[in-house]
N, C-alpha and C positions, 0 to 999 in steps of 0.2 A: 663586667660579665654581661650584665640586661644592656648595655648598649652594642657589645658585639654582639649579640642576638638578632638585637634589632638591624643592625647590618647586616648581617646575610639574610633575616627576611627581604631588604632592600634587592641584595645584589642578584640573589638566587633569580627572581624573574627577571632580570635584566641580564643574565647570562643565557637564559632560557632564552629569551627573543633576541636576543643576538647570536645563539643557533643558529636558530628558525630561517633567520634573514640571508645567511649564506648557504644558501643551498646548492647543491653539485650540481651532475647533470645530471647523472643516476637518480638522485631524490627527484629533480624536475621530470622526470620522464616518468618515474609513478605516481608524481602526483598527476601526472597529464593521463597515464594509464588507468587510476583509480577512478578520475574525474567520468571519462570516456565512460568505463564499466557502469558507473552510478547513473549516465544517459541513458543507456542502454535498458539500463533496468530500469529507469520510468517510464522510458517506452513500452517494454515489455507490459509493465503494471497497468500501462491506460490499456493498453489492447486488452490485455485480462479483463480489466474493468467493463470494457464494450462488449467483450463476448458474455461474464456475467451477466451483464444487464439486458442483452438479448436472450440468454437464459434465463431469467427470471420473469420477459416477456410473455415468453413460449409458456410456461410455464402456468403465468397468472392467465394466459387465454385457454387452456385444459382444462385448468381450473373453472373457469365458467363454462366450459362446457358439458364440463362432466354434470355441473351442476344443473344445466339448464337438461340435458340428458334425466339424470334421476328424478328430476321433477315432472318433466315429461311421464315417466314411467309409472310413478307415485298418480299422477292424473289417470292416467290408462289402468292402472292396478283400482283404484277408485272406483273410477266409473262400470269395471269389472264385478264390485263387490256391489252395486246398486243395482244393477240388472236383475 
């Protein structure tokens, strides 16, 4: 019994990849279609990535200037309250 066991652990993956190995044309054409899609979409990803990253640009420069702005005003409110 424990040795036919052991045999079909053997053969199971070796029926499995001997599947795999004969593939149609239908199978080839989605894996050729899945492949295609998967391009696509890391293309898509790096574009996303560059516009974020220009977004977070734009972003980190408001950010300084908002800041160099309230400090500005903080001086001017300042020098208001010393007069």
């Amino acid at each position: 019994m424990r040795s036919v066991r052991n045999l079909m652990f053997a053969l199971v993956p070796l029926v499995v990849v001997g599947a795999c190995t004969t593939l149609n044309d239908q199978d080839r054409a989605t894996l050729t279609a899945a492949s295609q899609n998967a391009e696509q979409a890391k293309q898509q990803a790096a574009q996303a990535l560059a516009v974020a990253q220009a977004a977070q640009a734009t972003a980190n420069q408001a950010a300084a200037d908002a800041k160099a702005a309230n400090e500005k005003a903080d001086r001017m409110f300042q020098k208001s309250l010393r007069k």
